[in-house]
C-alpha positions as CSV (number, residue, x, y, z in Angstrom):
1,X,-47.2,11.8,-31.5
2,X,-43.4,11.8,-32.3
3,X,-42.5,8.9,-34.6
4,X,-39.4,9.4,-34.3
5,X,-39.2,8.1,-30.6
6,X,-41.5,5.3,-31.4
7,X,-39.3,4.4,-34.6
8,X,-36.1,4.7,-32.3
9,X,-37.5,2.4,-29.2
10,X,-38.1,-0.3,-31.9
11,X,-34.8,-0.1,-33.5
12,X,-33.2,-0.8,-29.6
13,X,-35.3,-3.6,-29.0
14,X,-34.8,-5.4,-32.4
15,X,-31.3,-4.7,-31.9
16,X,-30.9,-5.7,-28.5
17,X,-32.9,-8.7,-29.8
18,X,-30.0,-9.7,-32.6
19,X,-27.2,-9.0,-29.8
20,X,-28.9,-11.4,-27.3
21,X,-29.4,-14.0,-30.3
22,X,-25.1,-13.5,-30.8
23,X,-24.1,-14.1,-27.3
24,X,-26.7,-16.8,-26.9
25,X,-25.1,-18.6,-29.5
26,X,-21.5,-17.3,-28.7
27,X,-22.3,-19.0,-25.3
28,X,-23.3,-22.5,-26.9
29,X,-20.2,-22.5,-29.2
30,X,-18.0,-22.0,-26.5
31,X,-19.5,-24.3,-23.7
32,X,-20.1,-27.1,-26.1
33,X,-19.9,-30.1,-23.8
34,X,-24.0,-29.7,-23.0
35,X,-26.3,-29.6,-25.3
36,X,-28.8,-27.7,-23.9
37,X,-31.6,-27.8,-26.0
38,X,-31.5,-32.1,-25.8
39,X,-31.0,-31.8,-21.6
40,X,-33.9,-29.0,-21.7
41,X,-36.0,-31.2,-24.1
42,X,-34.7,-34.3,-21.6
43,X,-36.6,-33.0,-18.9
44,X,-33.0,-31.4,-17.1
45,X,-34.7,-28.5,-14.8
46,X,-31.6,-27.8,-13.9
47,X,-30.2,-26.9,-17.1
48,X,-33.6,-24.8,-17.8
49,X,-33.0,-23.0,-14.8
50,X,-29.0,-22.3,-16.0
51,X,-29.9,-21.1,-19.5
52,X,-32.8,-18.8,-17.7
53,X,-29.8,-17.3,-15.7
54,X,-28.0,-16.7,-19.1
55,X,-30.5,-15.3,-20.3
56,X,-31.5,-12.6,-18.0
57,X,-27.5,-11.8,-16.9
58,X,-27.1,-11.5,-21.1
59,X,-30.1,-9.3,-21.2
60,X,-29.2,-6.7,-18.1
61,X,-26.1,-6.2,-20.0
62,X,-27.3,-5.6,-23.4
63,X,-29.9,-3.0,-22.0
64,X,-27.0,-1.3,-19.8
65,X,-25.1,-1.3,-23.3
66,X,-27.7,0.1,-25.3
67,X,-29.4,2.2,-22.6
């Protein structure tokens, strides 16, 4: 088995996982007129359903970045 690959595929997905973390909270600094985390906490499916979108669309891009 070739560690290298294995060691490689890891390194992408932590790193993929800090970038996501950065825009996620890039995204909150900028649109700071909701709070999220309260509306989410609040019951606000809605808002859920928004961050879920922000999410995923954040995601696609960081994997067509790294990919």
């Amino acid at each position: 088995m070739d560690y290298d690959i294995l060691l490689l595929n890891v390194i992408y997905a932590f790193l993929g996982l800090v970038v996501l973390i950065i825009a996620y909270k890039i995204f909150d600094w900028v649109e700071h007129k909701i709070n999220f985390a309260e509306q989410i906490n609040h019951g606000n499916i809605a808002a859920a359903i928004f961050l879920s979108a922000i999410v995923i669309a954040l995601s696609i891009i960081i994997a067509g970045a790294l990919g």
